[in-house]
KOLPAFI-219446 format. One record per residue (C-alpha): residue number from 1; residue in one letter; x, y, z. Coordinates in steps of 0.02 Angstrom, whole numbers, plus 50000, padded with zeros to 5 digits. Example, Ala and Ser with C-alpha at 12.3 -4.5 7.8 and 13.67 -1.06 7.14 Angstrom:
# residues 2
<site><resi>1</resi><resn>A</resn><u>50615</u><v>49775</v><w>50390</w></site>
<site><resi>2</resi><resn>S</resn><u>50684</u><v>49947</v><w>50357</w></site>
END
This chain:
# residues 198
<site><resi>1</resi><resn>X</resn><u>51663</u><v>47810</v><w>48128</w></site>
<site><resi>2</resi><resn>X</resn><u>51559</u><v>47890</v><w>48294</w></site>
<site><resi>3</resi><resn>X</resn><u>51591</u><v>48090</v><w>48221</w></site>
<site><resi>4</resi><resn>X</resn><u>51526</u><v>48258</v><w>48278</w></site>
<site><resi>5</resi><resn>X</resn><u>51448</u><v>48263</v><w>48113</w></site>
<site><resi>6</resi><resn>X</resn><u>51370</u><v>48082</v><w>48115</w></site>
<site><resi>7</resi><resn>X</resn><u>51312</u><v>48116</v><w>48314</w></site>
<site><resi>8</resi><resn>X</resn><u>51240</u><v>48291</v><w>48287</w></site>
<site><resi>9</resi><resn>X</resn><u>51071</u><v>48249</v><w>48219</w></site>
<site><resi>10</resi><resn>X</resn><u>51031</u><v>48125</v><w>48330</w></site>
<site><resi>11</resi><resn>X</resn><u>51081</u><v>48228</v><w>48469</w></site>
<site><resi>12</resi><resn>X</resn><u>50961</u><v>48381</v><w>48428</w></site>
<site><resi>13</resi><resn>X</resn><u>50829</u><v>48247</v><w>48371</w></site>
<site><resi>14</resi><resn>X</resn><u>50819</u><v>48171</v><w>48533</w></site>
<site><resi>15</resi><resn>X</resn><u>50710</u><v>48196</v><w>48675</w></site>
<site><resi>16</resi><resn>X</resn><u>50758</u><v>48266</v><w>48848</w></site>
<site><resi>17</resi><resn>X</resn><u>50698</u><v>48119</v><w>48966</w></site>
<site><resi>18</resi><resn>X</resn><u>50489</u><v>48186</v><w>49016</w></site>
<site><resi>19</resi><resn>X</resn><u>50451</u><v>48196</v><w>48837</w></site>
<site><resi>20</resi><resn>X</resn><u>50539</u><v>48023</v><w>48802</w></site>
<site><resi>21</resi><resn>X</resn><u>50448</u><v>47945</v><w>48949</w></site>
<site><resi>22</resi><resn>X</resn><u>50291</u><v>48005</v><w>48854</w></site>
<site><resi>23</resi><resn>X</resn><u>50315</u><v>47913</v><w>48707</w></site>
<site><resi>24</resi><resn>X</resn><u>50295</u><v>47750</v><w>48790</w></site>
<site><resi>25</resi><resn>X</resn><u>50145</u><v>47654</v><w>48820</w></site>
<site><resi>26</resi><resn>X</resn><u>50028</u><v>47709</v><w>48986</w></site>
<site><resi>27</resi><resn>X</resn><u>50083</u><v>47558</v><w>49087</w></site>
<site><resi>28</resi><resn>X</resn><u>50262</u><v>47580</v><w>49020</w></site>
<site><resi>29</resi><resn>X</resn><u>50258</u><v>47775</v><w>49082</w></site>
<site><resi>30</resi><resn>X</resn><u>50198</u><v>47726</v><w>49250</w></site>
<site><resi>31</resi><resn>X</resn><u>50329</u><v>47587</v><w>49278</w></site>
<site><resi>32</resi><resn>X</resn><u>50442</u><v>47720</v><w>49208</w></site>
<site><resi>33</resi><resn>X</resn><u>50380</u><v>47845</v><w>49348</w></site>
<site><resi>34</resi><resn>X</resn><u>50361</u><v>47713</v><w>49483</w></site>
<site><resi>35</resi><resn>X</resn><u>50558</u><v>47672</v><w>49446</w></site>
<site><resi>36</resi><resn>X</resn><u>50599</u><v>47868</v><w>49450</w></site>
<site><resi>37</resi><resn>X</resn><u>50530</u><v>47894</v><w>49623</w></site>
<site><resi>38</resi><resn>X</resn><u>50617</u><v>47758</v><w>49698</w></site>
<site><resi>39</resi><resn>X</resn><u>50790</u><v>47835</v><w>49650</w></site>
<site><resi>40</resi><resn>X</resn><u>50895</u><v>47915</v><w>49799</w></site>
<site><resi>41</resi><resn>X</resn><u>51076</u><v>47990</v><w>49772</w></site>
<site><resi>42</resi><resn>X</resn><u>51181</u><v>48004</v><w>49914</w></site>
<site><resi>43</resi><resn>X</resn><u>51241</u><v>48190</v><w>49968</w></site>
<site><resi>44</resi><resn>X</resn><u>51390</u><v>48126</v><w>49891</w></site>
<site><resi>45</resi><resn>X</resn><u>51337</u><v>48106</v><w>49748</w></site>
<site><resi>46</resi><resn>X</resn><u>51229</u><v>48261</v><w>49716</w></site>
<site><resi>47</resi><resn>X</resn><u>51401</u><v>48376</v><w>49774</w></site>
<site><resi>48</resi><resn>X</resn><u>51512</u><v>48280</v><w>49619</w></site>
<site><resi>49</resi><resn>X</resn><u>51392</u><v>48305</v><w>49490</w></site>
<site><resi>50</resi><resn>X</resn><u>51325</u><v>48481</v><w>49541</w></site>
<site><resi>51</resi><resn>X</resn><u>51525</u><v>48535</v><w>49541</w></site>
<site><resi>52</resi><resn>X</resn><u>51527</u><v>48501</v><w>49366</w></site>
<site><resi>53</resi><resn>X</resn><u>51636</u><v>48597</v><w>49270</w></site>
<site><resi>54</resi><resn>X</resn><u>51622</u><v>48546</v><w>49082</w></site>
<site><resi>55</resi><resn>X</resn><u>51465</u><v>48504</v><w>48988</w></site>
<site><resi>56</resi><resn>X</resn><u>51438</u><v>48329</v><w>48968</w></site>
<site><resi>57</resi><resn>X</resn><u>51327</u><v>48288</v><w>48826</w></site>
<site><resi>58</resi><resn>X</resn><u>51223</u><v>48104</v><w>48861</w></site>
<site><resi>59</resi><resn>X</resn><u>51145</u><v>48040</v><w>48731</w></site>
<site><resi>60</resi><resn>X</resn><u>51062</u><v>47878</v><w>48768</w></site>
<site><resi>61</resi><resn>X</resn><u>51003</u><v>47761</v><w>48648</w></site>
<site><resi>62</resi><resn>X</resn><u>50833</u><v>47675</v><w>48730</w></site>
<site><resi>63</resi><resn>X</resn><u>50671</u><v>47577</v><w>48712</w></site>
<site><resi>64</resi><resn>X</resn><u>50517</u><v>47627</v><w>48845</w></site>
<site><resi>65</resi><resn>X</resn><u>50453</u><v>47429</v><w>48822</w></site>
<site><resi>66</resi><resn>X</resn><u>50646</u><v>47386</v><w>48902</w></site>
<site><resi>67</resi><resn>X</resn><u>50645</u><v>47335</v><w>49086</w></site>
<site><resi>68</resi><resn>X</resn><u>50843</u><v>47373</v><w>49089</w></site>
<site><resi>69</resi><resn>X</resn><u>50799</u><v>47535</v><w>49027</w></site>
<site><resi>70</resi><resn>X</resn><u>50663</u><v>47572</v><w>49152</w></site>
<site><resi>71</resi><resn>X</resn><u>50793</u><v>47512</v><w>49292</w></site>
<site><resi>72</resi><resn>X</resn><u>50926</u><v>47638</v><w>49229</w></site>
<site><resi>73</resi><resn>X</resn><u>50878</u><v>47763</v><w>49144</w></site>
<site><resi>74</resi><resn>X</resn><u>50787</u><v>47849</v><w>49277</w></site>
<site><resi>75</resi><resn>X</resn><u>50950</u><v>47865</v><w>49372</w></site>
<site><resi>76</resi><resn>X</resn><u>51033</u><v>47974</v><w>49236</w></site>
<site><resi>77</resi><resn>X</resn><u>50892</u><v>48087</v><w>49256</w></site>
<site><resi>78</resi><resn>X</resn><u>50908</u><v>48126</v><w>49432</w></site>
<site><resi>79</resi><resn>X</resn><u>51105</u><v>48144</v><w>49407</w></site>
<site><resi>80</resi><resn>X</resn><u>51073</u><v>48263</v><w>49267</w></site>
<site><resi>81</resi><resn>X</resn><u>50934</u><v>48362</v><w>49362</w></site>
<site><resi>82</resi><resn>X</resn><u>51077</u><v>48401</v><w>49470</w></site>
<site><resi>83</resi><resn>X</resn><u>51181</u><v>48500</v><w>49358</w></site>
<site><resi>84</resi><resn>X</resn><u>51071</u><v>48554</v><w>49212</w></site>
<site><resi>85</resi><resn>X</resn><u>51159</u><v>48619</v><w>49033</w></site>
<site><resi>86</resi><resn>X</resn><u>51075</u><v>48775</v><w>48958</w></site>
<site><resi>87</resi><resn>X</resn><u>51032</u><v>48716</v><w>48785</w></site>
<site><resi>88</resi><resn>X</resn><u>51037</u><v>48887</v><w>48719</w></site>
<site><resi>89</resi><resn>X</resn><u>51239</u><v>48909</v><w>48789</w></site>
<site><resi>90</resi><resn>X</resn><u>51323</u><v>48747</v><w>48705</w></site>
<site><resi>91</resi><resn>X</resn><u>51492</u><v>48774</v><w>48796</w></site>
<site><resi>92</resi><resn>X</resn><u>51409</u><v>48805</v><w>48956</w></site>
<site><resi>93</resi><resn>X</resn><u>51448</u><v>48667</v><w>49108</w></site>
<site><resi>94</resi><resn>X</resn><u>51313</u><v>48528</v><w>49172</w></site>
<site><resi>95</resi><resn>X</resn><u>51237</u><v>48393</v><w>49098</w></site>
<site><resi>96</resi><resn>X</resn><u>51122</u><v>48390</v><w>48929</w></site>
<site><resi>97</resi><resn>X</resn><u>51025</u><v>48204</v><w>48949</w></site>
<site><resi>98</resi><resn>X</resn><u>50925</u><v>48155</v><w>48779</w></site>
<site><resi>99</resi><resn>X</resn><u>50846</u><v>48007</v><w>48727</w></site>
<site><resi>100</resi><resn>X</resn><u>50825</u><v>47924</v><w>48551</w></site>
<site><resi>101</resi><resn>X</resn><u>50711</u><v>47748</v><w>48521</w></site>
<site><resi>102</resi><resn>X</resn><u>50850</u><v>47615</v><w>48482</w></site>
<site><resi>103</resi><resn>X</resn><u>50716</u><v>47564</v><w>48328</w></site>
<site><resi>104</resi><resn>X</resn><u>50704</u><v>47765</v><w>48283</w></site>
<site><resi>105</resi><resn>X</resn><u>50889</u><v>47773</v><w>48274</w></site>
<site><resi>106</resi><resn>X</resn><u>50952</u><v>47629</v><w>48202</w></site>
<site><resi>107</resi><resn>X</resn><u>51110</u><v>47677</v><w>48095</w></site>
<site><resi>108</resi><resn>X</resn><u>51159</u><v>47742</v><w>48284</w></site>
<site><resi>109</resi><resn>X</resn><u>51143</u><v>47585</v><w>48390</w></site>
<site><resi>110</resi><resn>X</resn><u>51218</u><v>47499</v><w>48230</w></site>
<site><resi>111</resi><resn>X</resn><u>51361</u><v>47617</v><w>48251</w></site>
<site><resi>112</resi><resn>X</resn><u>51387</u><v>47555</v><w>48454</w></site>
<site><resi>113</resi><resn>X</resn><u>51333</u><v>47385</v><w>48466</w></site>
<site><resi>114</resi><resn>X</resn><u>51402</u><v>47294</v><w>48617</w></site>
<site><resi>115</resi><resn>X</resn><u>51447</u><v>47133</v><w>48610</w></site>
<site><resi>116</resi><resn>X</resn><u>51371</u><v>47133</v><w>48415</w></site>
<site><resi>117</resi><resn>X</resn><u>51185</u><v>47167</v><w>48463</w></site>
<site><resi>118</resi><resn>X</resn><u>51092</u><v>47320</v><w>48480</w></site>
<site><resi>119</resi><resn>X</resn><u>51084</u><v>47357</v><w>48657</w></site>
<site><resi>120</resi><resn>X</resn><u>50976</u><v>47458</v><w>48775</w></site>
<site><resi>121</resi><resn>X</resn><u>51014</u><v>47572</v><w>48876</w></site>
<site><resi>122</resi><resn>X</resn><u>51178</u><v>47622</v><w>48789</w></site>
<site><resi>123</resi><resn>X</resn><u>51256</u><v>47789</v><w>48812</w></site>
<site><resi>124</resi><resn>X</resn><u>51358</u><v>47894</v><w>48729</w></site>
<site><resi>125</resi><resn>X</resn><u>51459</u><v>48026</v><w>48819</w></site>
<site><resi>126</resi><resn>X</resn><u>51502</u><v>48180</v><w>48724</w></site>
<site><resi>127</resi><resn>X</resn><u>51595</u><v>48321</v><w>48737</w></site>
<site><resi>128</resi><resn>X</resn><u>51532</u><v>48516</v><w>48715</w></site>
<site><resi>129</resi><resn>X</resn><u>51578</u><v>48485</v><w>48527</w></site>
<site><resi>130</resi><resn>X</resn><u>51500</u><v>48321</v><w>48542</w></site>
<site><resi>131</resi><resn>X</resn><u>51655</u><v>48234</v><w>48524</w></site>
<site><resi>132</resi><resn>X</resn><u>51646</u><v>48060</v><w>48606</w></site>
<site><resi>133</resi><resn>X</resn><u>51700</u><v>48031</v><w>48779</w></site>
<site><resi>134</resi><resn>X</resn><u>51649</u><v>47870</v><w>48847</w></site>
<site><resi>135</resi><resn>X</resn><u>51508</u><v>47739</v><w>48811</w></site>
<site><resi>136</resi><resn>X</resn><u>51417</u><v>47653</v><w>48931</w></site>
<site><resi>137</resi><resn>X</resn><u>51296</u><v>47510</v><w>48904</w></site>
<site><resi>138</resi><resn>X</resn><u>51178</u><v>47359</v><w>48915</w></site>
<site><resi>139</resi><resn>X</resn><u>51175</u><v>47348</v><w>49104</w></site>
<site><resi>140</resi><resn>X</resn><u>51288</u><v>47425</v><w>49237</w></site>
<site><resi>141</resi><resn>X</resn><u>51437</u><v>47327</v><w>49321</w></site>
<site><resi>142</resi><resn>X</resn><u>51330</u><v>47315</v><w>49482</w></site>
<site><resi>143</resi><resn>X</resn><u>51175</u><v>47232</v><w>49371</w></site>
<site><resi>144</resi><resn>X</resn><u>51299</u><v>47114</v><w>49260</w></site>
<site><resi>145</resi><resn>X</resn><u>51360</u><v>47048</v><w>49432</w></site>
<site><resi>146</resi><resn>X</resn><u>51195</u><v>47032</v><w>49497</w></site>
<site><resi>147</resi><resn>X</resn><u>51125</u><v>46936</v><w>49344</w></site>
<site><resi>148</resi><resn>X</resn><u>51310</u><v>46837</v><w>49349</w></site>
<site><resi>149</resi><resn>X</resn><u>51259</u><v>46789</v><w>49543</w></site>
<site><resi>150</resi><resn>X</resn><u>51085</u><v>46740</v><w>49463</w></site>
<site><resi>151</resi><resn>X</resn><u>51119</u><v>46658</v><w>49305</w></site>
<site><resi>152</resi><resn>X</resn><u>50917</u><v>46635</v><w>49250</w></site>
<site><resi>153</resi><resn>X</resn><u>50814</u><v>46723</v><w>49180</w></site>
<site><resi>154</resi><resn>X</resn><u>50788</u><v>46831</v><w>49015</w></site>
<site><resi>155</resi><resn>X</resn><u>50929</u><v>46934</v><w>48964</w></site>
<site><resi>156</resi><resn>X</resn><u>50803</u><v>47079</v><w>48990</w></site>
<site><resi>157</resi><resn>X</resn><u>50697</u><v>47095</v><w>49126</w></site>
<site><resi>158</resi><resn>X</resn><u>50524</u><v>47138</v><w>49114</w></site>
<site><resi>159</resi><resn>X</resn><u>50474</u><v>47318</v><w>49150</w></site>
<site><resi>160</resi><resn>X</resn><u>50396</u><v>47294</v><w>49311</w></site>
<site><resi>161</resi><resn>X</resn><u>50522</u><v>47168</v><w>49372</w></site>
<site><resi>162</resi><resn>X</resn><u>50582</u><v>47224</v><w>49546</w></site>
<site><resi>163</resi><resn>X</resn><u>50748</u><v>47280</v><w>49593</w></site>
<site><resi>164</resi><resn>X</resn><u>50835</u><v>47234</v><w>49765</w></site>
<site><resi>165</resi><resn>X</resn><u>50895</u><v>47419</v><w>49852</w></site>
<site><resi>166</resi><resn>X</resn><u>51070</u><v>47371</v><w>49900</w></site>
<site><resi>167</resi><resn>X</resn><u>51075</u><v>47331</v><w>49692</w></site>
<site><resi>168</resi><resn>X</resn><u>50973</u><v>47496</v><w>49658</w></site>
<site><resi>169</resi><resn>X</resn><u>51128</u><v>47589</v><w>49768</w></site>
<site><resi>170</resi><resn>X</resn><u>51261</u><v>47509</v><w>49654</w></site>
<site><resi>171</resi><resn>X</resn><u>51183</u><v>47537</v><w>49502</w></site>
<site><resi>172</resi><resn>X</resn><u>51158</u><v>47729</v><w>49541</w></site>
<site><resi>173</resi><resn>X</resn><u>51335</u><v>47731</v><w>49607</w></site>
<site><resi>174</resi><resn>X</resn><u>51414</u><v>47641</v><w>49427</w></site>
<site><resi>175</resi><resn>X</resn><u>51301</u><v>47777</v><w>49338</w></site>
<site><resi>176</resi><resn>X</resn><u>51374</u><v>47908</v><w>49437</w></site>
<site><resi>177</resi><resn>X</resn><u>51534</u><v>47852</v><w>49424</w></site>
<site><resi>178</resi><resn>X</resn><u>51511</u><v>47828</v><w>49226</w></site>
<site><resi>179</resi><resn>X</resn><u>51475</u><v>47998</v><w>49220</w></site>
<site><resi>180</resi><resn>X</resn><u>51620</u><v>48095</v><w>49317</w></site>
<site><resi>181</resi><resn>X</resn><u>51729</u><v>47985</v><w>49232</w></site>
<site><resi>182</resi><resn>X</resn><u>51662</u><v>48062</v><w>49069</w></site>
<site><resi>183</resi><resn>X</resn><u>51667</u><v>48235</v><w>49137</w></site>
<site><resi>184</resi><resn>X</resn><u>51850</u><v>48208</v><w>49195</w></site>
<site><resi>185</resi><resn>X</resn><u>51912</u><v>48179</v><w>49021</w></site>
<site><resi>186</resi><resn>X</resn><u>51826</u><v>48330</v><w>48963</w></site>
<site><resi>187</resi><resn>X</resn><u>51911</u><v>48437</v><w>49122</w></site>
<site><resi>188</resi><resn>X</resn><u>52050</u><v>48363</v><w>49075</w></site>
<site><resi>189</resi><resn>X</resn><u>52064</u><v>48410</v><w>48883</w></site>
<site><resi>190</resi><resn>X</resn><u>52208</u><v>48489</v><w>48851</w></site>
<site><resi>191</resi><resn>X</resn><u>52090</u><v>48580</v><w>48689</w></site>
<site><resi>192</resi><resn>X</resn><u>51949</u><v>48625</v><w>48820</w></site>
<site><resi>193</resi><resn>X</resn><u>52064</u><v>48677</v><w>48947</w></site>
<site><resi>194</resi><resn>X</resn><u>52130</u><v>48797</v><w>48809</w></site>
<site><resi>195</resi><resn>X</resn><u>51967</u><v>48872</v><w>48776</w></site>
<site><resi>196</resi><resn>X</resn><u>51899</u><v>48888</v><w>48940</w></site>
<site><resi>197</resi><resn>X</resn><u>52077</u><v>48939</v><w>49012</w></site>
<site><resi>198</resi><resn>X</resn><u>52084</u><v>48848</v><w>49154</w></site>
END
């Protein structure tokens, strides 16, 4: 069972995203960084997630050697950079992004597998309490149609494997999307609501 107390040490074990980029490889942190500066949210975009009321804990279960993980990972990090949660203020509203190695944390990605394999990226939305909110994983609707369209190829691309824009778009937009949808169910707790009372 996915628990505050079985979540908690992997969340303050993990690694906000610069320091997890680090522990990759030096061609894995510069397709990591090449990936990152190709990202562009739309105005749109940046307005939901800096309007964040709640904290949304994201705790994403990664590899730096995983070309899916290269092509999405970068995105949370922009949408977090947008509404950043003070670590020192646990209750406080925005967006905490950490990272743990899928291999690192294995009795975690045991405790999600999708589709009965350990998948990267997968991530776990969490509440201020780090309650679970949502999961999100493997690939984004917009990439699982994309590969559908495709059928060939690996099930993971490699990590400098290129990425059409109007796909890039999607992607950023499910991400986005994945998010606020978290953050809505933790507006909407009646137990938060409570607390915060509002």
């Amino acid at each position: 069972m996915i628990t505050p107390d079985f979540l908690a040490p992997f969340f303050h074990n993990a690694l906000p995203y610069e320091a997890y980029v680090r522990t990759g490889t030096t061609d894995q942190q510069a397709s990591w960084n090449a990936f990152h500066a190709r990202i562009r949210l739309t105005p749109a975009q940046s307005d939901l997630v800096r309007a964040f009321s709640r904290r949304v804990n994201l705790l994403v279960i990664s590899g730096t050697w995983c070309g899916d993980c290269v092509q999405q990972c970068p995105i949370l990090d922009h949408l977090a950079r947008l509404n950043p949660a003070d670590r020192n203020s646990p209750q406080a509203p925005g967006v905490d992004l950490r990272f743990v190695d899928r291999d690192q944390a294995i009795n975690l990605s045991n405790a999600v597998k999708i589709c009965g394999g350990n998948r990267v990226p997968t991530a776990l939305f969490l509440n201020e309490d780090l309650e679970f909110l949502a999961l999100a994983g493997d690939k984004s609707l917009s990439r699982l149609r994309a590969l559908a369209l495709r059928q060939l190829g690996a099930s993971c691309a490699l990590p400098g494997a290129s990425l059409p824009e109007d796909e890039l778009a999607l992607t950023i937009q499910d991400w986005a999307n994945d998010l606020e949808r978290a953050h809505l169910i933790a507006r909407l707790s009646a137990k938060l609501r409570q607390r915060h009372q509002d």
